[in-house]
C-alpha positions in Angstrom: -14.5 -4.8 -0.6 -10.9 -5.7 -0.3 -8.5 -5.0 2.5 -4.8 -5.7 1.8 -2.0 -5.3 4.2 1.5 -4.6 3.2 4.9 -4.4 4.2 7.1 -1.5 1.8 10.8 -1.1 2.6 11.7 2.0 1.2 15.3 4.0 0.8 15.5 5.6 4.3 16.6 9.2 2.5 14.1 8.7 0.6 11.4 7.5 3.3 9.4 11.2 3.8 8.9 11.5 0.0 7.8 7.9 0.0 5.7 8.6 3.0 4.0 11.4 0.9 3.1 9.6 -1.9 1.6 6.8 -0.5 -0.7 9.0 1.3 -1.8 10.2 -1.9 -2.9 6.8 -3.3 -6.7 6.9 -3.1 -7.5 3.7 -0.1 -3.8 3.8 1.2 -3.2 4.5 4.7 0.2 4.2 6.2 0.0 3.0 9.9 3.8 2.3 11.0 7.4 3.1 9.8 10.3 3.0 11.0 13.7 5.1 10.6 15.1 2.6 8.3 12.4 2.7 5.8 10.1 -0.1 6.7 6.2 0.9 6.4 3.1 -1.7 7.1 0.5 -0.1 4.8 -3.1 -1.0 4.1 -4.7 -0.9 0.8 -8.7 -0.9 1.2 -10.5 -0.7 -2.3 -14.0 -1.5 -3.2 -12.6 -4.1 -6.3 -10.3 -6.8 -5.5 -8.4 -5.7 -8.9 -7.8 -2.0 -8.3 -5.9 -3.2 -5.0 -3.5 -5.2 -7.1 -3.0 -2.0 -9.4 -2.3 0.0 -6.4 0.2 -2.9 -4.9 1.9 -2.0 -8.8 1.6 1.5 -7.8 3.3 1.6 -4.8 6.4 0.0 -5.8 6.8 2.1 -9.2 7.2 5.3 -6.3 10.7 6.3 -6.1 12.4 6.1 -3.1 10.9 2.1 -2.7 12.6 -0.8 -2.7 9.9 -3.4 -2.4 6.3 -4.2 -1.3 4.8 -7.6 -0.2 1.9 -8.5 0.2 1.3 -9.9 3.3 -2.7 -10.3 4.0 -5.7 -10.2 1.7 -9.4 -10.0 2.1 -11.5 -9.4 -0.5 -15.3 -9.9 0.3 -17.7 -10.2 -2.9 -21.0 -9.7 -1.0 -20.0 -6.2 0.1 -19.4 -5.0 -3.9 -22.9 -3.4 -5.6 -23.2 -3.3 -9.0 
């Protein structure tokens, strides 16, 4: 399991498409933002990799400036094969 927290400044005319397309990348949930486009998003994926992709993934959407990572966990134990 991984669980990755993130902050993503988006353009703030942009922010409600942004908004929309983070909430349709699979293990992203949005749980602030503000009016000027600032977001603090969590990424939770079964494989430490696919968060990373998804990191990638959210700042190729349009409307986003940036995203940093801020926190990672990534438990091993919790993965079956």
């Amino acid at each position: 399991m991984s669980i990755s927290g993130l902050v993503v400044h988006a353009r703030s005319e942009k922010l409600a498409g942004v908004k929309t397309a983070l909430e349709a990348l699979e293990g992203v949930e949005i749980h602030a933002a503000n009016e000027d486009g600032r977001l603090v998003v969590t990424v939770d994926q079964l494989v430490n990799n696919e968060a990373a992709d998804t990191l990638f993934k959210i700042r190729e959407v349009d409307g986003v400036i940036d995203a940093a990572l801020v926190y990672n966990y990534f438990d091993e134990d919790t993965v079956k094969a």
